[in-house]
mmCIF file as gemmi writes it, N, C-alpha and C atoms, coordinates in Angstrom:
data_model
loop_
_atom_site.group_PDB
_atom_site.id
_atom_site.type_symbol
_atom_site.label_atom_id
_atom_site.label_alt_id
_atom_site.label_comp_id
_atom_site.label_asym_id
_atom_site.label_entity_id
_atom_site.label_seq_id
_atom_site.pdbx_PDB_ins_code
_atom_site.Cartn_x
_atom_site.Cartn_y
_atom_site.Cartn_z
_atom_site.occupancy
_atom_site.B_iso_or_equiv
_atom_site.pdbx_formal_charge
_atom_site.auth_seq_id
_atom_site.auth_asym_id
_atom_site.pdbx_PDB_model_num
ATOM 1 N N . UNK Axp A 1 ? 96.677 110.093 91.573 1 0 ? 1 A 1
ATOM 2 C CA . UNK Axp A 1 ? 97.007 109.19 90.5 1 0 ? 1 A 1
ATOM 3 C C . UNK Axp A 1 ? 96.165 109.541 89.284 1 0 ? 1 A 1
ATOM 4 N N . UNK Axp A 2 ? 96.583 109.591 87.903 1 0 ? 2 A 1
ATOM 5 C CA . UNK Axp A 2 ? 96.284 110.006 86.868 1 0 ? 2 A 1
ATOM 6 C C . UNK Axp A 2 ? 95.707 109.045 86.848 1 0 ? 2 A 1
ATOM 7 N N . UNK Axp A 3 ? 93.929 108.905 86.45 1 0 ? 3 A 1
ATOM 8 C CA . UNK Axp A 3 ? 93.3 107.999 85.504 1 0 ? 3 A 1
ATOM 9 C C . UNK Axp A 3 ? 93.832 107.924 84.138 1 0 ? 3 A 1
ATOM 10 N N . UNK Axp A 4 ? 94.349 106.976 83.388 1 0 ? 4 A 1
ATOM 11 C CA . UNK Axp A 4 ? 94.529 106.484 82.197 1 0 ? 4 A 1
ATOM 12 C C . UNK Axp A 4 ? 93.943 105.487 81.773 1 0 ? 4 A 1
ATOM 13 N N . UNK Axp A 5 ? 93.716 105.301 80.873 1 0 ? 5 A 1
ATOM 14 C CA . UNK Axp A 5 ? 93.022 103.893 79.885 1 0 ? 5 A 1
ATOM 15 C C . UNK Axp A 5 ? 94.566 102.906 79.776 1 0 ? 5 A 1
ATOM 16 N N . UNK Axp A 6 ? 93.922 101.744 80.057 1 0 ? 6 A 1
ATOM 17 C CA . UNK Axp A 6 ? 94.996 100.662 79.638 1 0 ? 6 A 1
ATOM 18 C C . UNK Axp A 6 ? 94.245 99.636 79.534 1 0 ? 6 A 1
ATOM 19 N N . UNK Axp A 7 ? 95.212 98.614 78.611 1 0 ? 7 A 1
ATOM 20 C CA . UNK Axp A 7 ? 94.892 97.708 78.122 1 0 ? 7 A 1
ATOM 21 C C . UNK Axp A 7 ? 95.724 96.318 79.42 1 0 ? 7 A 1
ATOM 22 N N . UNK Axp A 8 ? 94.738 96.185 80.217 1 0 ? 8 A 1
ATOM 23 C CA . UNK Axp A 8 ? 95.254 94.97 81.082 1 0 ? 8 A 1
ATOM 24 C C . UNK Axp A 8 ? 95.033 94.079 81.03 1 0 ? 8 A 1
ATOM 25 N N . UNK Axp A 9 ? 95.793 93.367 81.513 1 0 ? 9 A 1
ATOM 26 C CA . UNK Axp A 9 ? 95.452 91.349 81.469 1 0 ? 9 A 1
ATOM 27 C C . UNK Axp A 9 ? 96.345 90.479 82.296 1 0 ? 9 A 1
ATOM 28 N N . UNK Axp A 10 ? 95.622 89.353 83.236 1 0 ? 10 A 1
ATOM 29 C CA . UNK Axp A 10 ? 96.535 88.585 83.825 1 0 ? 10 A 1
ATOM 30 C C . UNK Axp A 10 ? 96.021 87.487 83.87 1 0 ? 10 A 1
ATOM 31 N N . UNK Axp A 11 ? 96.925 86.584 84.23 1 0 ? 11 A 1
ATOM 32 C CA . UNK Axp A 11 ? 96.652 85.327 84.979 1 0 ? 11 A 1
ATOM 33 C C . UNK Axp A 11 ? 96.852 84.515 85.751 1 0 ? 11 A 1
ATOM 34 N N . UNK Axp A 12 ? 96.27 83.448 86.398 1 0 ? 12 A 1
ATOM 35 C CA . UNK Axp A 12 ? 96.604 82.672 87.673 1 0 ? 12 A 1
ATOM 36 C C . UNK Axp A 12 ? 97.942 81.975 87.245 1 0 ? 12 A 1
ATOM 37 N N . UNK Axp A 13 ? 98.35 81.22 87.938 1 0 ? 13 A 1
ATOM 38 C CA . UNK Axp A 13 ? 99.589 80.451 88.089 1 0 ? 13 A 1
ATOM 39 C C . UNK Axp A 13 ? 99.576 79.89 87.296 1 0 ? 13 A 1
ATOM 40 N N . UNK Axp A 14 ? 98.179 78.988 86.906 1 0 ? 14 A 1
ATOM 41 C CA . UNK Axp A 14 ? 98.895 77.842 86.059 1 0 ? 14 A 1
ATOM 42 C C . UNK Axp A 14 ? 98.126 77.749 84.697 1 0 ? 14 A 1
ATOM 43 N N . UNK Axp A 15 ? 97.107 79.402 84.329 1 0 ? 15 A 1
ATOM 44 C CA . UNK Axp A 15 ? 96.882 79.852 83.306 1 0 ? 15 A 1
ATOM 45 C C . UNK Axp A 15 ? 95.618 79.405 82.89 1 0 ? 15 A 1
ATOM 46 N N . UNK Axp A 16 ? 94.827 78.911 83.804 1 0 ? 16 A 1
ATOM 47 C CA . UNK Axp A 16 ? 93.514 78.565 83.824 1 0 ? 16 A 1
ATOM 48 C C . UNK Axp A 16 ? 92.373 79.428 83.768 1 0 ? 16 A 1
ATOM 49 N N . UNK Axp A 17 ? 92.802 80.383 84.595 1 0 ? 17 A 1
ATOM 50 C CA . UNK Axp A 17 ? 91.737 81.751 84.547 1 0 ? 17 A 1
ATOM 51 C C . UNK Axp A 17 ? 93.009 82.546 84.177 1 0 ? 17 A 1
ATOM 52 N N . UNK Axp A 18 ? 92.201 83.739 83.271 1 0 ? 18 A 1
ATOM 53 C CA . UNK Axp A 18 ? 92.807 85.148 82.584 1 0 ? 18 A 1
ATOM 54 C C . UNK Axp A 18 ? 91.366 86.153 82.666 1 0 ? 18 A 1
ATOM 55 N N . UNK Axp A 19 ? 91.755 87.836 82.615 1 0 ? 19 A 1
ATOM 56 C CA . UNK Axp A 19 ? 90.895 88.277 82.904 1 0 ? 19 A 1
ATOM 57 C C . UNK Axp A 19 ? 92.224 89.721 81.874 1 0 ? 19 A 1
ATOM 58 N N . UNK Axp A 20 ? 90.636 90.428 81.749 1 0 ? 20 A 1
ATOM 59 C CA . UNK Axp A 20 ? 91.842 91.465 80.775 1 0 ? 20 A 1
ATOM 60 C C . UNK Axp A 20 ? 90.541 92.634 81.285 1 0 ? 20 A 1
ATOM 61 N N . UNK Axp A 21 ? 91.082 94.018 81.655 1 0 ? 21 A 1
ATOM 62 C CA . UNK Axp A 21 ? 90.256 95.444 81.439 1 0 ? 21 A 1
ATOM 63 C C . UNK Axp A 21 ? 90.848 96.131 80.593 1 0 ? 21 A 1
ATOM 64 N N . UNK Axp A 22 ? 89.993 97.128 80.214 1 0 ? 22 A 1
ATOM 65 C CA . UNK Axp A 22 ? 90.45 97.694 78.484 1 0 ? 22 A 1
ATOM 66 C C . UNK Axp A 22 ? 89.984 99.417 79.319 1 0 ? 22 A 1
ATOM 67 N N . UNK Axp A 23 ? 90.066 99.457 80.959 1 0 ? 23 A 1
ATOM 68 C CA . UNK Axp A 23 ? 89.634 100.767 81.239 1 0 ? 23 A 1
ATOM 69 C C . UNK Axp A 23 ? 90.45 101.38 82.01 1 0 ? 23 A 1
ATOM 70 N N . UNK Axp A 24 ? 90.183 102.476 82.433 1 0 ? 24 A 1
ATOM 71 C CA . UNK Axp A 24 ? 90.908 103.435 83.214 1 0 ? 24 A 1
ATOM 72 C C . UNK Axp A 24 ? 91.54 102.617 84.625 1 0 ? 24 A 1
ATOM 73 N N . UNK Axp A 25 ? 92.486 102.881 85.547 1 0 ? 25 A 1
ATOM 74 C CA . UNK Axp A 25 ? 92.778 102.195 86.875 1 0 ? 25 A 1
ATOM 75 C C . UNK Axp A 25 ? 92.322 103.549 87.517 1 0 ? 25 A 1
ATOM 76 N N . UNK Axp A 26 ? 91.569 103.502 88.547 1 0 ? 26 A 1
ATOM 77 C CA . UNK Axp A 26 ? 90.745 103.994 89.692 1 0 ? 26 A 1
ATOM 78 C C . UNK Axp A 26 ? 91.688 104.648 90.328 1 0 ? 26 A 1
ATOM 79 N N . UNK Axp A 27 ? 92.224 103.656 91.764 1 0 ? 27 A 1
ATOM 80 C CA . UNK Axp A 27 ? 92.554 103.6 92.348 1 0 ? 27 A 1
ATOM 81 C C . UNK Axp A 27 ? 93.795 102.55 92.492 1 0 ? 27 A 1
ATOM 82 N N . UNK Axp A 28 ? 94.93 102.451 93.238 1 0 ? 28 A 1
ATOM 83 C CA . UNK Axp A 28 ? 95.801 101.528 93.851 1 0 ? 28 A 1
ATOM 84 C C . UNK Axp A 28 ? 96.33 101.318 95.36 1 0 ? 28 A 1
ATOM 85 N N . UNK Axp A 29 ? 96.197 100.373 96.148 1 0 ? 29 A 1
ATOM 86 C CA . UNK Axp A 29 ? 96.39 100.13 97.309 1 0 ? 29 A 1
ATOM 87 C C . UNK Axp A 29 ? 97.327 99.437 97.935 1 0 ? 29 A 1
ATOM 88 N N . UNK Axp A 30 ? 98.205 99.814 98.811 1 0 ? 30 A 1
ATOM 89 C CA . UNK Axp A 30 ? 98.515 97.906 99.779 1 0 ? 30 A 1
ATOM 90 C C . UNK Axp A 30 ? 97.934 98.092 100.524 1 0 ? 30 A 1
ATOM 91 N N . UNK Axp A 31 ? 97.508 96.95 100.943 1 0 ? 31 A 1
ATOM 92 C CA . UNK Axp A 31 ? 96.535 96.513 102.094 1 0 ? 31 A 1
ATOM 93 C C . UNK Axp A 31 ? 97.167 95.671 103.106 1 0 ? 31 A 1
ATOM 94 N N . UNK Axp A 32 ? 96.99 95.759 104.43 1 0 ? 32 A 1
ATOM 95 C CA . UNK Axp A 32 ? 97.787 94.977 105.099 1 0 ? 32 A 1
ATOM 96 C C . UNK Axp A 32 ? 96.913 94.658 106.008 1 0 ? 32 A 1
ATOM 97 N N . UNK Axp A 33 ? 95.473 94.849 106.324 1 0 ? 33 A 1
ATOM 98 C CA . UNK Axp A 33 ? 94.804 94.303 106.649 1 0 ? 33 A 1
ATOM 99 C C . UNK Axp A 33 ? 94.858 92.436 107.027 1 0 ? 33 A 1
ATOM 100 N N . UNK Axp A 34 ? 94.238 92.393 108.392 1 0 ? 34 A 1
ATOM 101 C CA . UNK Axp A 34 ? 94.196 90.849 108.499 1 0 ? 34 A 1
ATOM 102 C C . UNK Axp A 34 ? 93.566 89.84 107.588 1 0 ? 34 A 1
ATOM 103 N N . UNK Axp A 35 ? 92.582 90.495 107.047 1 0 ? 35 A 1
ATOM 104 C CA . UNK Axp A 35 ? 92.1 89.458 105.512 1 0 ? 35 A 1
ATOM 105 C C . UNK Axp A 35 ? 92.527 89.647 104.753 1 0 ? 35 A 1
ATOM 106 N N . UNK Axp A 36 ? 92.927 90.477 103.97 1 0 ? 36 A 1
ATOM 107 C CA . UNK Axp A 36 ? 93.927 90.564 102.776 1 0 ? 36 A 1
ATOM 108 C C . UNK Axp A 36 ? 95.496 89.378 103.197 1 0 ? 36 A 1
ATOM 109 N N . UNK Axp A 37 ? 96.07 90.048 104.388 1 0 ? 37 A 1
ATOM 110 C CA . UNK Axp A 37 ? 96.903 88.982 104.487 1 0 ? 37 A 1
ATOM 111 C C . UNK Axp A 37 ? 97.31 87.836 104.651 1 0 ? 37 A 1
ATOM 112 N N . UNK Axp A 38 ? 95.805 87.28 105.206 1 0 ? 38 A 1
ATOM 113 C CA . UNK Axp A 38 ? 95.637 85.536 105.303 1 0 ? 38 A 1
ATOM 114 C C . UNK Axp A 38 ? 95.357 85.334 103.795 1 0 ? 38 A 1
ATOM 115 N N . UNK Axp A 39 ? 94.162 85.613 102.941 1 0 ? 39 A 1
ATOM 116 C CA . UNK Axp A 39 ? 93.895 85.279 101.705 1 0 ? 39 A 1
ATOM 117 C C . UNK Axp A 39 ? 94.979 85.004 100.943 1 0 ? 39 A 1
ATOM 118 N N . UNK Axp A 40 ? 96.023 86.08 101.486 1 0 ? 40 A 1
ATOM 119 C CA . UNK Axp A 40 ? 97.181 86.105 100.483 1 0 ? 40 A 1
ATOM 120 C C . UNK Axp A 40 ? 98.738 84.924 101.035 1 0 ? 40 A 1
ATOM 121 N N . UNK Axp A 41 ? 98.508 85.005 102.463 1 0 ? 41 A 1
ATOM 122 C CA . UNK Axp A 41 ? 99.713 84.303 103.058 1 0 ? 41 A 1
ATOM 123 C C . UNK Axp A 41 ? 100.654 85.079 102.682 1 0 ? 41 A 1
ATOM 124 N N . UNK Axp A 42 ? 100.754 86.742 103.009 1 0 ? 42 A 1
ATOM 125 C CA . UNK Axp A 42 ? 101.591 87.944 102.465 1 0 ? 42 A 1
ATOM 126 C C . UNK Axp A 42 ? 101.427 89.012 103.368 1 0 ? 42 A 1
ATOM 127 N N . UNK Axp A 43 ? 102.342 89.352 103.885 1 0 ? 43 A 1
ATOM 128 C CA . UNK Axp A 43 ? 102.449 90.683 105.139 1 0 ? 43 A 1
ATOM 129 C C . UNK Axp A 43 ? 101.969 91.899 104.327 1 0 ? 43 A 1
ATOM 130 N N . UNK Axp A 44 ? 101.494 92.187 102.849 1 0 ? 44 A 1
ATOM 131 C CA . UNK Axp A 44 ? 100.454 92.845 102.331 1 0 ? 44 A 1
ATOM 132 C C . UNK Axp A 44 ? 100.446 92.19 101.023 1 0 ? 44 A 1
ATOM 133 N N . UNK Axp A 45 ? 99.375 92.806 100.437 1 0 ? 45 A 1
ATOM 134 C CA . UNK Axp A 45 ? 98.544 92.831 99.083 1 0 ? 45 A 1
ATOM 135 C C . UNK Axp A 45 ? 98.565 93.9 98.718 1 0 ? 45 A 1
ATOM 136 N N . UNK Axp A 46 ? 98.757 93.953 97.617 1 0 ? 46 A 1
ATOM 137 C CA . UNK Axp A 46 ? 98.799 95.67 96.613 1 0 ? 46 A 1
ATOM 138 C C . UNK Axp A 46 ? 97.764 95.198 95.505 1 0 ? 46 A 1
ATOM 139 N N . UNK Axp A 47 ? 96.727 95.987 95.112 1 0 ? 47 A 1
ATOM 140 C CA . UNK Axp A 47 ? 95.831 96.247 94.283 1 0 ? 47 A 1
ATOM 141 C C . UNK Axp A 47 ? 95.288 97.47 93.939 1 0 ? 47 A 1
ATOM 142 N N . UNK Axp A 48 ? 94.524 97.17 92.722 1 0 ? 48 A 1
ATOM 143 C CA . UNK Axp A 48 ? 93.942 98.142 91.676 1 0 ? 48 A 1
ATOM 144 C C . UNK Axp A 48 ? 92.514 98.014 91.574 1 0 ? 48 A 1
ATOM 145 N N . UNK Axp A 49 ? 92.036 99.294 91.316 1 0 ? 49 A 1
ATOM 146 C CA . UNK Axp A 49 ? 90.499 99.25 91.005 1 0 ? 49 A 1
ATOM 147 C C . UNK Axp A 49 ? 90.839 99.794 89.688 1 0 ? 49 A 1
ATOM 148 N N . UNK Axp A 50 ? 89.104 98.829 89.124 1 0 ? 50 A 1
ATOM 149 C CA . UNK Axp A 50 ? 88.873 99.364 87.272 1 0 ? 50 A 1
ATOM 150 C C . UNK Axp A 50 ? 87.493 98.955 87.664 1 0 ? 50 A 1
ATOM 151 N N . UNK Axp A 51 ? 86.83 99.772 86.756 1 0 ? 51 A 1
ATOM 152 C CA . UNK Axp A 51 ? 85.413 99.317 86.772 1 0 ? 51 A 1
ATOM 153 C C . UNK Axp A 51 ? 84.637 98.017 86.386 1 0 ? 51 A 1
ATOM 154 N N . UNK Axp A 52 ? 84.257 97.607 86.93 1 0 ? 52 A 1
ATOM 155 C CA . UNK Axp A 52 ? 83.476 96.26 86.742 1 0 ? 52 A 1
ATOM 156 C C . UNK Axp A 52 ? 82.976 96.131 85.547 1 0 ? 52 A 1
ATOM 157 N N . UNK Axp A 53 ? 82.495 96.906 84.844 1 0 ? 53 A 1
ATOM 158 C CA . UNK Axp A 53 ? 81.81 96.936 83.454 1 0 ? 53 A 1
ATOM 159 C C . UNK Axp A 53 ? 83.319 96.621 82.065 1 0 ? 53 A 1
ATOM 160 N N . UNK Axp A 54 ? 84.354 97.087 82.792 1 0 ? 54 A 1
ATOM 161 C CA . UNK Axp A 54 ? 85.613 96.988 81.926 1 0 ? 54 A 1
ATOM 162 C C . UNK Axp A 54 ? 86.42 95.533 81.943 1 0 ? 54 A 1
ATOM 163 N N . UNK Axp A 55 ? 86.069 94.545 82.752 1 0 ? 55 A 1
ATOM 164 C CA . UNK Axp A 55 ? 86.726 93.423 83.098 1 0 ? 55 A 1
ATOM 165 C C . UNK Axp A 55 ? 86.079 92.763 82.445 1 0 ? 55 A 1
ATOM 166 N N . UNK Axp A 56 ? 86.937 91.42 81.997 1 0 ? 56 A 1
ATOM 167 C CA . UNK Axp A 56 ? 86.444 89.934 81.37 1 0 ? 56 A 1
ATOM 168 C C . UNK Axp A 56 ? 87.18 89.13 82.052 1 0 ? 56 A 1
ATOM 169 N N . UNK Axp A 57 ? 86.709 87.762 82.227 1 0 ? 57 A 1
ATOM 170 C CA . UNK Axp A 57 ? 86.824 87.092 82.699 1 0 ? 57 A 1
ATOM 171 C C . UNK Axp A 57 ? 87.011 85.612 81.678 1 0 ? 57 A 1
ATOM 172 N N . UNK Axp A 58 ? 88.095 84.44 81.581 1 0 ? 58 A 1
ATOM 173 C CA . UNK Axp A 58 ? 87.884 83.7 80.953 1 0 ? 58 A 1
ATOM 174 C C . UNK Axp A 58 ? 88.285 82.268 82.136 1 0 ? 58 A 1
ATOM 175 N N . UNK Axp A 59 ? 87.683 81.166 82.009 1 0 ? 59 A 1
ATOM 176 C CA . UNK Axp A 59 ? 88.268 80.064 83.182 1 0 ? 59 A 1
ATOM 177 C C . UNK Axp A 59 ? 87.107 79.634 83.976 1 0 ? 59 A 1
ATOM 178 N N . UNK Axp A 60 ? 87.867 78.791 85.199 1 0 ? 60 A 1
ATOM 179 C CA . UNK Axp A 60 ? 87.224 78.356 86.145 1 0 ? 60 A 1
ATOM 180 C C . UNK Axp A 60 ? 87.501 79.36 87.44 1 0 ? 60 A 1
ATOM 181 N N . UNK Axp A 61 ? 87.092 80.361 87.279 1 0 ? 61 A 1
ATOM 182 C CA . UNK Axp A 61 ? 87.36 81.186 89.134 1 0 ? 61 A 1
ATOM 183 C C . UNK Axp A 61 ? 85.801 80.954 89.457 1 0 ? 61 A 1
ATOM 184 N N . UNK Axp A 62 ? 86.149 80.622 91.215 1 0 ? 62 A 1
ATOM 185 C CA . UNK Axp A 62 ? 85.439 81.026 91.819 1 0 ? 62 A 1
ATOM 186 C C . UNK Axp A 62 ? 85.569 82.195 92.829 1 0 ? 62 A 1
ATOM 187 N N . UNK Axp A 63 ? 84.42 82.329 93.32 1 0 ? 63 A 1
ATOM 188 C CA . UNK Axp A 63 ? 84.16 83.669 94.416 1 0 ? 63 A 1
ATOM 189 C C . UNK Axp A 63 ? 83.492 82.938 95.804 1 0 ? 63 A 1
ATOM 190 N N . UNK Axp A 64 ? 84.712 83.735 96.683 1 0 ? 64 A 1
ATOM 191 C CA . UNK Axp A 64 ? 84.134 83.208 98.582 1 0 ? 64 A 1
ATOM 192 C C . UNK Axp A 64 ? 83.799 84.669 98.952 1 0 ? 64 A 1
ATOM 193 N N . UNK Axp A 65 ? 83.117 84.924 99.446 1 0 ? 65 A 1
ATOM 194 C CA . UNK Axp A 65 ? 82.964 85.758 100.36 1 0 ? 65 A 1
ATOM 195 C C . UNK Axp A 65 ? 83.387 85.661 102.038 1 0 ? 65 A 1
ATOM 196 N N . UNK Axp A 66 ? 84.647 86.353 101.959 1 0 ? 66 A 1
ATOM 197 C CA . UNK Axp A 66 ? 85.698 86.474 102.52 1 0 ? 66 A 1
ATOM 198 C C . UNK Axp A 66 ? 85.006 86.8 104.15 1 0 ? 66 A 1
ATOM 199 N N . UNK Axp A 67 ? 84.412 87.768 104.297 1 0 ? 67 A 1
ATOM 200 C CA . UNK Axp A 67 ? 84.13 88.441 105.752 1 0 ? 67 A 1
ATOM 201 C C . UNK Axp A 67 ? 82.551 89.299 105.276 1 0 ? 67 A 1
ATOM 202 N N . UNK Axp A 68 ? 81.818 90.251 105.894 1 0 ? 68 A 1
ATOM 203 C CA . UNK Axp A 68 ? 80.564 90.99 105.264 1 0 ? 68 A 1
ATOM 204 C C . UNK Axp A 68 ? 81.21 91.809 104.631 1 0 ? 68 A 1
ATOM 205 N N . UNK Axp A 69 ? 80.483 92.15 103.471 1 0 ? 69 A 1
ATOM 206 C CA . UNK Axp A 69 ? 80.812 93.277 102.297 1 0 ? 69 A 1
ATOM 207 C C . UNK Axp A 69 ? 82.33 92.947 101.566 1 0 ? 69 A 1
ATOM 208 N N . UNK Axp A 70 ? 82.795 91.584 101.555 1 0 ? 70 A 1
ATOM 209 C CA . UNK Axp A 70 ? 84.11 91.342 100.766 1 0 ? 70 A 1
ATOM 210 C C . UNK Axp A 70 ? 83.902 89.945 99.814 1 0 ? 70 A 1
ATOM 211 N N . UNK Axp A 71 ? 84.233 89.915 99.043 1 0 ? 71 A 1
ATOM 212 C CA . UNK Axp A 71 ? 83.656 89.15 97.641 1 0 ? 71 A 1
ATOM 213 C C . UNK Axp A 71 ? 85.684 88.721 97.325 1 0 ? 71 A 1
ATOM 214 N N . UNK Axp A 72 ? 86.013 87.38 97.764 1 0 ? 72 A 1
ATOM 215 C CA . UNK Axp A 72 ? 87.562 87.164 96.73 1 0 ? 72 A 1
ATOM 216 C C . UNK Axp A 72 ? 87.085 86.224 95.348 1 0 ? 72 A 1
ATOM 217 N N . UNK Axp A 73 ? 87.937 86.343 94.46 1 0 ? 73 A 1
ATOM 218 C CA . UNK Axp A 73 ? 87.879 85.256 93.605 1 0 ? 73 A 1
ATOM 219 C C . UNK Axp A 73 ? 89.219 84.838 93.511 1 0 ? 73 A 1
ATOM 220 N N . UNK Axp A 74 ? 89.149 83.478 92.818 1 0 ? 74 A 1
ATOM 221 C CA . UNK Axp A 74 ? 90.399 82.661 92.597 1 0 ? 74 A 1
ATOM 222 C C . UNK Axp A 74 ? 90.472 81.86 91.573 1 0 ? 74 A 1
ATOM 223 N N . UNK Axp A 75 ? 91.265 80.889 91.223 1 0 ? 75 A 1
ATOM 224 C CA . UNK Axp A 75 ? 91.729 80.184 90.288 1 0 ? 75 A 1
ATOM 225 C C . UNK Axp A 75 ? 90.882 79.072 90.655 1 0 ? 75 A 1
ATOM 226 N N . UNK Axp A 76 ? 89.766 78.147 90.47 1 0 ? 76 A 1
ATOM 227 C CA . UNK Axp A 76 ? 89.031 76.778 90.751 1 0 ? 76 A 1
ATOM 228 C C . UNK Axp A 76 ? 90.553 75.92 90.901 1 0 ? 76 A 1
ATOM 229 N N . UNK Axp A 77 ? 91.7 76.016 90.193 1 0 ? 77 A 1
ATOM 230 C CA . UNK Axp A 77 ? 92.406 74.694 89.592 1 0 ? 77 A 1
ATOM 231 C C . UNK Axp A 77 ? 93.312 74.796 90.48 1 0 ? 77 A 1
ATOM 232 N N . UNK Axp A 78 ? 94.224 75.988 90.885 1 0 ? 78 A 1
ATOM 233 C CA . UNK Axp A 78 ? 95.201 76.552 91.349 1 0 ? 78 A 1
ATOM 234 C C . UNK Axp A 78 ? 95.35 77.025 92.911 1 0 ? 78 A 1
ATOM 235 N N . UNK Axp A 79 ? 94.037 77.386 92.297 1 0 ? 79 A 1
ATOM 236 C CA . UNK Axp A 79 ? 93.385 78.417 94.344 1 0 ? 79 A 1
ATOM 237 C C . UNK Axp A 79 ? 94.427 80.073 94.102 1 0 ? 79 A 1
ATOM 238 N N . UNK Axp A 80 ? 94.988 80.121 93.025 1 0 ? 80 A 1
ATOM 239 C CA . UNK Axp A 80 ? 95.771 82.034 92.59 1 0 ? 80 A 1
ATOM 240 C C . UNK Axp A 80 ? 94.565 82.735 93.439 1 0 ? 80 A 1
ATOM 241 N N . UNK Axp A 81 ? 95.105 83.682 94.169 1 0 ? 81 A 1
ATOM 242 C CA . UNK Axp A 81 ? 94.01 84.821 94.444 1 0 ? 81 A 1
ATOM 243 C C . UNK Axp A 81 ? 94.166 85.705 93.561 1 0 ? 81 A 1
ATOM 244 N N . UNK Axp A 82 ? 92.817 86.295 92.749 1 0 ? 82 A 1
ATOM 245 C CA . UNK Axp A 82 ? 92.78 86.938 91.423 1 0 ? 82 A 1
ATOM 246 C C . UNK Axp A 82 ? 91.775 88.668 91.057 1 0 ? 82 A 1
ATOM 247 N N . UNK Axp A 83 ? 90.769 88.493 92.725 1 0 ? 83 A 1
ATOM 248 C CA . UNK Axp A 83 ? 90.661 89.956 92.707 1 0 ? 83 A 1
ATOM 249 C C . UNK Axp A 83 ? 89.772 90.027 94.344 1 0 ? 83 A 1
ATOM 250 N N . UNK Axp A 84 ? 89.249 91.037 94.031 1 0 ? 84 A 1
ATOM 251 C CA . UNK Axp A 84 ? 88.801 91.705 95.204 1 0 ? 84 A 1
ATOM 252 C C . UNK Axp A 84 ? 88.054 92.53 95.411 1 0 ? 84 A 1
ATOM 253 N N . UNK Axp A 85 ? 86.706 92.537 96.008 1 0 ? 85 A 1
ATOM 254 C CA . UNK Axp A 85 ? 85.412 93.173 95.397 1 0 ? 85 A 1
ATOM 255 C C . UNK Axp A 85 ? 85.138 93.706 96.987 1 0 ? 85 A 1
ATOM 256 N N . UNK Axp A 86 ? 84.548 94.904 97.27 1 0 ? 86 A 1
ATOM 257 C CA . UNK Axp A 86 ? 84.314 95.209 98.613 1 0 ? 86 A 1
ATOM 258 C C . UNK Axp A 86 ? 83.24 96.46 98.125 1 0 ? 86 A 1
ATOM 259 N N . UNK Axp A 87 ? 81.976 96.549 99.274 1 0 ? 87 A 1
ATOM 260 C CA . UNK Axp A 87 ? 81.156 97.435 98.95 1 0 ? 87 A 1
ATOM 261 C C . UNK Axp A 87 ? 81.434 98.807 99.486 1 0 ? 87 A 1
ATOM 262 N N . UNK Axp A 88 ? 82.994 98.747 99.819 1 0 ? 88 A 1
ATOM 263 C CA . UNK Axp A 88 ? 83.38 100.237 99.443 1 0 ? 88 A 1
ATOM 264 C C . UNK Axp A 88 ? 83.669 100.638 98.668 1 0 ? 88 A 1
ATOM 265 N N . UNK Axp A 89 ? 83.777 100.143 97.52 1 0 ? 89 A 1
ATOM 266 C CA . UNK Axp A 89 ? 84.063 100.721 96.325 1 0 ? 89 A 1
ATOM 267 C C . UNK Axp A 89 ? 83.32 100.035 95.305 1 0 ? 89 A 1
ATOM 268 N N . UNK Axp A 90 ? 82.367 100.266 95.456 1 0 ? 90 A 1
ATOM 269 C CA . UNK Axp A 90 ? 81.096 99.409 94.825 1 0 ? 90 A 1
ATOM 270 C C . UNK Axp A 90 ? 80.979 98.951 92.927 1 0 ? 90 A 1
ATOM 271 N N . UNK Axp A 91 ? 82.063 100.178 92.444 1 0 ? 91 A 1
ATOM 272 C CA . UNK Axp A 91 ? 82.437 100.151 91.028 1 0 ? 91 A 1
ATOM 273 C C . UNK Axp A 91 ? 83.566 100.191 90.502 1 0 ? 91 A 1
């Protein structure tokens, strides 16, 4: 997958938290893993890595730590699952 710069941005359901990266995408995954798919209530999850230094964050999310070495965040208002932090991919 070609690293490119993009200008990203999303948000939870009901627009409480938004988060925008202005950097390259890493990597992309589905995951079908048993925690990815409970978190999600979804026979998979597809995601993206960008570097941590490239993300903003605006809202009420919080962060559970899902299982060892997995970090989710979400919507405080909504409960949206909104990213996904694991110390395999530490950046």
């Amino acid at each position: 997958m070609a690293k490119q710069s993009k200008n990203l941005s999303g948000r939870c359901f009901c627009g409480a938290v938004r988060w925008a990266s202005d950097g390259a995408i890493l990597w992309a995954a589905i995951c079908h893993c048993t925690d990815c798919r409970r978190a999600a209530s979804a026979d998979y999850v597809s995601w993206f890595g960008v570097r941590r230094c490239t993300l903003s964050w605006e809202g009420p999310w919080q962060v559970r730590h899902s299982c060892e070495g997995i970090a989710r965040s979400f919507c405080g208002n909504c409960g949206s699952p909104m990213s996904f932090e694991t110390a395999v991919f530490p950046e």
